[in-house]
C-alpha positions in Angstrom: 79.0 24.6 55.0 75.8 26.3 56.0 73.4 26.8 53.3 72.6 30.5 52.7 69.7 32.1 53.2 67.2 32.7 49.7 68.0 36.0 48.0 67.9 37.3 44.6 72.0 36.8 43.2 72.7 38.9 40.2 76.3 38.8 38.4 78.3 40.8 38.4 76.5 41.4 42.2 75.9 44.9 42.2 77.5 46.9 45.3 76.4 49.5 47.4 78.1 52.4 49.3 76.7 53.5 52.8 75.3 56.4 51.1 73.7 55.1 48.5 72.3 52.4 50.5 70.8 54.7 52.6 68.7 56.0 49.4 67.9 51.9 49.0 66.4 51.9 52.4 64.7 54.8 52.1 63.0 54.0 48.9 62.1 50.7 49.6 60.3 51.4 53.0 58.8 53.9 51.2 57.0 51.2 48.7 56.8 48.9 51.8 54.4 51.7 53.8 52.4 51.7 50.8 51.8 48.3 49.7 51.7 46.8 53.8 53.8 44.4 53.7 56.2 43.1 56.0 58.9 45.6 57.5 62.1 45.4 56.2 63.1 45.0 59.9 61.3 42.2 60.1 62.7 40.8 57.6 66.4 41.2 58.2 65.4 39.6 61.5 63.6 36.5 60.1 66.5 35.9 58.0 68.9 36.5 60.5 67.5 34.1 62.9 66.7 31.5 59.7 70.7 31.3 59.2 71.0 31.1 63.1 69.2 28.3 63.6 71.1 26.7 60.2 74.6 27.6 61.9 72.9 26.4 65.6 72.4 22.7 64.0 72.8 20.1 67.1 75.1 22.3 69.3 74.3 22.7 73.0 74.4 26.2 74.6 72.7 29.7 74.4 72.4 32.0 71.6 74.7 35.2 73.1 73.1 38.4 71.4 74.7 42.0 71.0 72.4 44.3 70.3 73.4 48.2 69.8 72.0 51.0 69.8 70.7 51.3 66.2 68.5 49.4 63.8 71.3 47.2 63.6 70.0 46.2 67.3 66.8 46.1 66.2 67.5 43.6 63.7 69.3 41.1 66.7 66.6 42.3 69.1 64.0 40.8 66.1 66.4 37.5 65.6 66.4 37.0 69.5 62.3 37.1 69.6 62.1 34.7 66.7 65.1 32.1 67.6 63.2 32.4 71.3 60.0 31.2 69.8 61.7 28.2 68.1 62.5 27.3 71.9 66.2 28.3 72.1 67.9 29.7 75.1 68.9 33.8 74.4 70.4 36.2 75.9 70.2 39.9 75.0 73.1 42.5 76.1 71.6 46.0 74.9 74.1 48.5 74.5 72.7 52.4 74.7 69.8 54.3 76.5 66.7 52.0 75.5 64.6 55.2 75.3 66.3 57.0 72.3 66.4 54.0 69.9 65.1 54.6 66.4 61.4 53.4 66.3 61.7 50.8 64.2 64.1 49.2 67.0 62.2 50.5 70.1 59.4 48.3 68.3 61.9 45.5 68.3 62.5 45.8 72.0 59.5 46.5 72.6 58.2 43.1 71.0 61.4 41.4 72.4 60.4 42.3 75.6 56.5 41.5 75.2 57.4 37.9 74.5 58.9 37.5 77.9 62.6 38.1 77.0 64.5 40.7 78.9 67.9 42.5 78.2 71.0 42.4 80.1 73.9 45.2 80.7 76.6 42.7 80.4 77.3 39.2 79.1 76.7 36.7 81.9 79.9 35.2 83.6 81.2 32.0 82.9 78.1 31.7 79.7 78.3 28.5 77.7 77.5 29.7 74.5 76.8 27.9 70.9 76.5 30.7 68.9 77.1 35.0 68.9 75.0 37.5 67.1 76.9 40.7 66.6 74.1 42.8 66.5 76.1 46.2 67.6 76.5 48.7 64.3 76.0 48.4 60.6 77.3 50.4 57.8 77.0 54.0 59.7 80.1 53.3 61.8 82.5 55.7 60.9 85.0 55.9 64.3 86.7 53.7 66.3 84.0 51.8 69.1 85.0 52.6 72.4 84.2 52.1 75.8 81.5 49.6 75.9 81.2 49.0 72.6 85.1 48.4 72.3 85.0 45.8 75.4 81.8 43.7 73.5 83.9 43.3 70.3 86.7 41.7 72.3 84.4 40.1 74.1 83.1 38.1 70.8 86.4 37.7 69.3 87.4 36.1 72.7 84.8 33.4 72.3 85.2 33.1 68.5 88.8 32.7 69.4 87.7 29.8 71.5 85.5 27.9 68.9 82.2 29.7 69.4 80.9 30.7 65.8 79.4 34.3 65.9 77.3 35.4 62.8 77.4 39.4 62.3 74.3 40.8 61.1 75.1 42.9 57.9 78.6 44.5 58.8 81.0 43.2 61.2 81.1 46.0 63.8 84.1 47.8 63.7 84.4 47.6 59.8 83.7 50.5 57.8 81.3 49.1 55.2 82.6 51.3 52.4 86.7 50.7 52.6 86.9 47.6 54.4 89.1 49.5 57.1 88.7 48.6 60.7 88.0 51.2 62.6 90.5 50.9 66.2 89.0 46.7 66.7 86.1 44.6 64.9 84.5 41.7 65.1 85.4 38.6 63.4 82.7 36.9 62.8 82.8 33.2 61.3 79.4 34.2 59.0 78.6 37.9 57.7 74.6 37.8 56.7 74.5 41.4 55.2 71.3 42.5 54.1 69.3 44.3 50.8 72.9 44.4 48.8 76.6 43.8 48.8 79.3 46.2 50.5 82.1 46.9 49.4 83.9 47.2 53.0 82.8 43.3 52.8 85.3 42.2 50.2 88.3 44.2 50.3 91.4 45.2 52.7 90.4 43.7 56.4 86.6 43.0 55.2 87.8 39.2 54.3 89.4 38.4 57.2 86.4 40.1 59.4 83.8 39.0 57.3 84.1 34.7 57.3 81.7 33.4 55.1 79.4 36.6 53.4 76.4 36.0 51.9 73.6 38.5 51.2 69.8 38.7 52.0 68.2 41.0 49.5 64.5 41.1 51.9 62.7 41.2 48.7 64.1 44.5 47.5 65.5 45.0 44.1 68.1 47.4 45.0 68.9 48.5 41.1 66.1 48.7 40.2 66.0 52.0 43.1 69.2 53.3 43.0 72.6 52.4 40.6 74.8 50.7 41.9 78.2 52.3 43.1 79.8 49.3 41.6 80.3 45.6 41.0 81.5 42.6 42.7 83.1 39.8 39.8 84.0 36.6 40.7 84.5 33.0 39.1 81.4 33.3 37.0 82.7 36.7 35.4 84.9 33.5 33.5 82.2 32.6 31.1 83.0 33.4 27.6 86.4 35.3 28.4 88.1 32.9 26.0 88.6 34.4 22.7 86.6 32.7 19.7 89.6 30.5 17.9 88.3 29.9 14.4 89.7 26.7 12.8 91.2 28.3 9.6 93.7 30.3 12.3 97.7 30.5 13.0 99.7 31.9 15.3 99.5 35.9 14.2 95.7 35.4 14.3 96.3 35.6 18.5 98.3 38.5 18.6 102.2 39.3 19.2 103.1 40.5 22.7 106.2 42.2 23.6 107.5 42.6 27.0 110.4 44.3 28.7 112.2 43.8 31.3 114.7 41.7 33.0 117.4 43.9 34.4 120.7 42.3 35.6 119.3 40.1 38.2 115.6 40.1 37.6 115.2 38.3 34.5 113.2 35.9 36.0 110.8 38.2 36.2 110.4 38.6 32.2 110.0 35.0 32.0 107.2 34.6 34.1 105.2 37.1 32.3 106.3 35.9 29.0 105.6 32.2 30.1 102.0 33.6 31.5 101.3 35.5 27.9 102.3 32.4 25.8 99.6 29.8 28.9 96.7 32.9 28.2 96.6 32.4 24.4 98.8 34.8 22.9 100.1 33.6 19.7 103.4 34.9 19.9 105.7 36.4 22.8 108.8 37.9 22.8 111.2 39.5 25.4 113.0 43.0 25.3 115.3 42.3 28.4 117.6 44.9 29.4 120.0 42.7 31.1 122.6 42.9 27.9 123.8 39.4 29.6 120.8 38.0 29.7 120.2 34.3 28.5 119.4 33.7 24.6 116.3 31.2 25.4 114.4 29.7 27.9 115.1 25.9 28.7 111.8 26.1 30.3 109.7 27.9 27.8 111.5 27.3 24.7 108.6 28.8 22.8 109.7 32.2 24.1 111.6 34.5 21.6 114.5 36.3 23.3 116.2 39.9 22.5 117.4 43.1 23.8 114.9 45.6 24.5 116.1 48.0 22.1 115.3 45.4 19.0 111.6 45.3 19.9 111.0 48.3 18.1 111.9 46.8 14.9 109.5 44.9 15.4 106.6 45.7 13.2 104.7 42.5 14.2 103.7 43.1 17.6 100.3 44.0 19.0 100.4 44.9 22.3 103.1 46.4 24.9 103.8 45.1 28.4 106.8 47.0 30.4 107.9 46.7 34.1 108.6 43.1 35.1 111.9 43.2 36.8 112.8 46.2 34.3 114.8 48.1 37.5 116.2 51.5 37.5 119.2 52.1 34.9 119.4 54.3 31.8 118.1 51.6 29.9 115.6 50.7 32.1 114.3 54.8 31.9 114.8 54.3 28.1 112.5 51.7 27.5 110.2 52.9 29.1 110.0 56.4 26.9 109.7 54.4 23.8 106.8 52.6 25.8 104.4 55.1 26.6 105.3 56.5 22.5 104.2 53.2 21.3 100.6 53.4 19.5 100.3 50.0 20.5 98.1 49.0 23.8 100.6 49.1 27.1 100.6 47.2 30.6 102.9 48.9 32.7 103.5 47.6 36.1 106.5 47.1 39.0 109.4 49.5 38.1 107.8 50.8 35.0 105.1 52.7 37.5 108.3 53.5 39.8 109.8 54.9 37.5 106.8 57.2 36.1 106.1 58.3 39.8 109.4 59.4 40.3 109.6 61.6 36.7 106.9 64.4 34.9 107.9 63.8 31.8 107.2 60.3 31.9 103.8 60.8 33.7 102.9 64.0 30.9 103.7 60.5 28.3 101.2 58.5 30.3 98.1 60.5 30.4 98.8 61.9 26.9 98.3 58.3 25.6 95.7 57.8 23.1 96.1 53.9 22.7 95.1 51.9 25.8 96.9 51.8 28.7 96.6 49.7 31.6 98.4 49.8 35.2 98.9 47.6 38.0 100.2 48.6 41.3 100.2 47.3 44.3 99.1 49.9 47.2 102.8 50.9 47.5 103.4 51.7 44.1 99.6 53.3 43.9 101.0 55.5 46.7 103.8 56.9 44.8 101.8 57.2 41.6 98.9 59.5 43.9 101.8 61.2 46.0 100.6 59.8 49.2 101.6 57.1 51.5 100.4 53.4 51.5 98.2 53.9 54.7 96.1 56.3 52.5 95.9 53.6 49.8 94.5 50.9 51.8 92.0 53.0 53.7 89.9 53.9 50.5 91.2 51.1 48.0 88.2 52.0 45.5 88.6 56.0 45.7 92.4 55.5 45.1 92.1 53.4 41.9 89.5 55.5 40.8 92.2 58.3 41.4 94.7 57.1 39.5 92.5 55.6 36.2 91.4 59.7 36.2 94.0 60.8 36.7 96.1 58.9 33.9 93.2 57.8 31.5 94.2 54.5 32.1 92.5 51.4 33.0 93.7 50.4 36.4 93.9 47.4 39.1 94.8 48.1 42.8 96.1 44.7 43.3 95.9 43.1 46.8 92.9 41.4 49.2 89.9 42.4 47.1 91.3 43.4 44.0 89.7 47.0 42.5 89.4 47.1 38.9 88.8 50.9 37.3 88.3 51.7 33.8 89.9 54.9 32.0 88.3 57.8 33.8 87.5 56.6 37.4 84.1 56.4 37.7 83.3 52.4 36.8 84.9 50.2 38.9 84.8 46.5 39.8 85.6 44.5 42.9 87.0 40.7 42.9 85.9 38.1 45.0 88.8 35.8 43.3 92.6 35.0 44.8 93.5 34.2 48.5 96.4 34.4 50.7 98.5 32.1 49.1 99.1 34.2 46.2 101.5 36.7 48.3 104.5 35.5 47.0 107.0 37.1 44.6 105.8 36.8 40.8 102.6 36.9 41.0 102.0 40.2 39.5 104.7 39.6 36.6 101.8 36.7 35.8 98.9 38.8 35.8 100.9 41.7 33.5 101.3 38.5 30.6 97.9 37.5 31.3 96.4 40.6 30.7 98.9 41.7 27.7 97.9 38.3 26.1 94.2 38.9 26.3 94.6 42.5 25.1 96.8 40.9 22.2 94.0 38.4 21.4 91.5 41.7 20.5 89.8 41.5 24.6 88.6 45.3 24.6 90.2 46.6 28.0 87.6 46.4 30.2 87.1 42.9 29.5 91.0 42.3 29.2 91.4 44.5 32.6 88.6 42.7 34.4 88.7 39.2 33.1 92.8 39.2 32.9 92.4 39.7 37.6 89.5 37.5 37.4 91.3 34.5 35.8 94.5 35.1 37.7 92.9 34.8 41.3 90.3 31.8 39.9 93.5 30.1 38.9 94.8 30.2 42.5 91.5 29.7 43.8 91.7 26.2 42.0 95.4 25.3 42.6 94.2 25.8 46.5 91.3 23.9 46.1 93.4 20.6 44.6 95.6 20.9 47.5 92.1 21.0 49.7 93.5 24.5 51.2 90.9 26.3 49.9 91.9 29.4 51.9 95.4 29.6 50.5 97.5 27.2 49.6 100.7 27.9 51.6 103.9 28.1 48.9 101.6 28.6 45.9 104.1 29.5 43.4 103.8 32.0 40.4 104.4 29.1 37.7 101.7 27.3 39.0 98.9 29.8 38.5 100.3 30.7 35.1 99.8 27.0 34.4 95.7 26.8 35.4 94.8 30.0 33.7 95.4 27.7 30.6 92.4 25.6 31.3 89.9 28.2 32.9 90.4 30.0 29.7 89.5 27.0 27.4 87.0 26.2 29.6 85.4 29.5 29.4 
């Protein structure tokens, strides 16, 4: 793996929106004019071609350079001078009229050009390169590139396709650095070097899969300490001291009684998982409310488990938190349920059916947001879509604004579930993004572990945000780790449900 370049890492890492960033920059060259220090182009450039030369090592060929027609040029045009220097071979393709670039780029080409390199209109034929530098936009892209600009991005996804690792200098290009969209094509580069702070475009929808590897080169700037950040980036250090405190002189009620329903004919399976997942996450006690009247008494598998019919739960005067949806389907007594739910005073996870059903009924959403226990959703971007009365396409192409929508909207903490996970508390305007989980947890059950997870932390006296938060932080470390055992550490083809449930039991007690 290369090593990264030096930076200042802060957790939870804060994240930036192009907008705000733009204030970041601003600021900070402001400070940088006074105190005469180095440029912040210059610096992006240095450490730029620092990591170039790390990812170069001992392979033969030129460095291939993109440079558009922005400052994000003039940070390749900068790399290319300095990796030039060190004696490599480069190769500059400018893209745009060289006489209206910003002047912090012109500089670069200027200086680029002063050192005896030249620029080129078009890759060279035939080129044997041993490394790309995507060099073409940063975070202002809003539109699909064309033209040009659409033929270079093939161009270096031709050659990455073809073994040639290609390092992209703050944002791919092509992906919008506040959704994660890509906008018509982008590049995917095998390293992302972004510079001053995190994205959010970087970690969620398509920015994974564009992105590589993504690590961060502050230039010496503390963005914070300029502007707040729009939000935070969590991942497997966001573990440490999760675990409830477990005091010696304890039993079983001193960890919370969960109840869940579910398990309609047919989808009982369902219930268990999340029942199994509360009992591996701590909770002292779990039982089932399955509306399947023919559903089994026990669980051969998770004995532990107590059984019943949903409609007995409310006798229940033990219990401490709700969860409703798993497999609860669409009958009377699925509708039912699911009224006496959102009634409850006691905290509530509702996800799967239980949010299909609320999207599809007033009365049910007036219950919802007139809640004044916590409440917690968990949709995946089609269930989100119903919820917000849009469609799924809408979802994905601003994941953070949509779960921000939807915790407003309901007063509910929320997580839009899928590649970069958005966490957003009650109200909508703190939200977190997870750099936990991988491919190999889309398969079915997953989310029926992550309702018990977070149920059993809320039941265990987790305020939601850290029950919300932690509960999606622990899930996707858990098949982080199972992947990792299996040494497929980018997902673990036929990672099962069970076996996640299973691992969240020791990252907990080892939090």
């Amino acid at each position: 793996m290369f090593p990264p370049p030096p930076t200042r890492q802060t957790h939870p890492a804060p994240l930036y929106t192009a907008a705000d960033l733009r204030r970041v920059e601003r600021l900070a060259a402001e400070a940088i004019a006074c105190d005469r220090t180095l440029p912040l182009m210059a610096r992006a450039g240095r450490a730029a071609a620092d990591l170039a030369t790390a990812m170069l090592g001992d392979r033969q060929g030129r460095v291939l350079v993109f440079a558009g027609p922005g400052n994000n040029g003039g940070d390749a045009l900068v790399a290319a001078r300095l990796l030039r220097e060190a004696f490599f071979q480069v190769d500059v393709v400018l893209d745009g009229d060289p006489g209206r670039l910003p002047p912090d780029a012109a500089d670069a080409l200027g200086a680029w050009r002063a050192a005896g390199g030249s620029t080129l209109s078009a890759p060279p034929a035939g080129i044997a390169c041993a490394l790309v530098i995507d060099g073409l936009f940063g975070i202002g892209l809003k539109r699909a590139p064309e033209g040009s600009f659409a033929e270079r991005i093939e161009t270096m996804n031709r050659l990455s396709a073809g073994g040639v690792p290609v390092l992209a200098l703050d944002v791919p290009s092509g992906l919008d650095a506040d959704t994660g969209q890509v906008r018509g094509i982008a590049v995917s580069a095998t390293r992302t070097l972004t510079f001053l702070a995190f994205k959010p475009g970087l970690f969620t929808g398509d920015g994974p899969d564009c992105c590589g590897e993504t690590s961060l080169a502050d230039l010496g700037v503390d963005a914070p300490a300029l502007v707040p950040p729009s939000g935070h980036a969590l991942d497997a250090r966001g573990l440490a001291g999760l675990r409830p405190r477990r005091r010696r002189n304890s039993h079983k009620g001193s960890y919370g009684s969960v109840g869940i329903i579910g398990g309609a004919p047919g989808m009982v399976g369902a219930a268990l998982l999340a029942g199994r997942a509360a009992l591996l996450a701590g909770a002292g006690r779990v039982t089932l409310g399955l509306v399947d009247e023919q559903g089994p008494a026990f669980d051969p598998l998770q004995p532990e488990l107590m059984l019943r019919r949903w409609h007995e739960l409310p006798r229940l005067d033990a219990l401490d938190t709700l969860a409703i949806g798993p497999g609860l389907g669409d009958y009377p007594e699925s509708h039912a349920a699911l009224r006496w739910s959102l009634e409850s005073p006691l905290p509530l996870v509702v996800d799967a059916d239980g949010l299909n059903l609320i999207a599809r009924d007033d009365s049910l959403r007036a219950a919802l947001s007139s809640r004044t226990a916590p409440s917690i959703l968990t949709p995946h971007p089609a269930e989100a879509a119903r919820l917000l009365g849009c469609d799924t396409l809408s979802v994905q192409a601003d994941r953070v604004g949509s779960a921000c929508r939807l915790a407003a909207t309901f007063g509910a903490g929320v997580v839009l579930k899928g590649a970069g996970s958005i966490t957003a508390l009650p109200g909508g305007t703190t939200w977190f993004m997870h750099r936990t989980g991988n491919p190999g947890m889309a398969t079915a059950g997953m989310g029926d572990v992550l309702t018990g997870i977070i149920a059993a932390l809320l039941a265990q006296g987790l305020p939601l945000p850290d029950a919300l938060a932690g509960g999606v932080t622990v899930h996707g470390a858990a098949a982080d780790a199972v992947s990792a055992d299996a040494g497929v550490p980018s997902g673990l083809p036929g990672l099962t449900a069970s076996e996640v449930a299973q691992r969240v039991r020791l990252l907990l007690a080892a939090g």
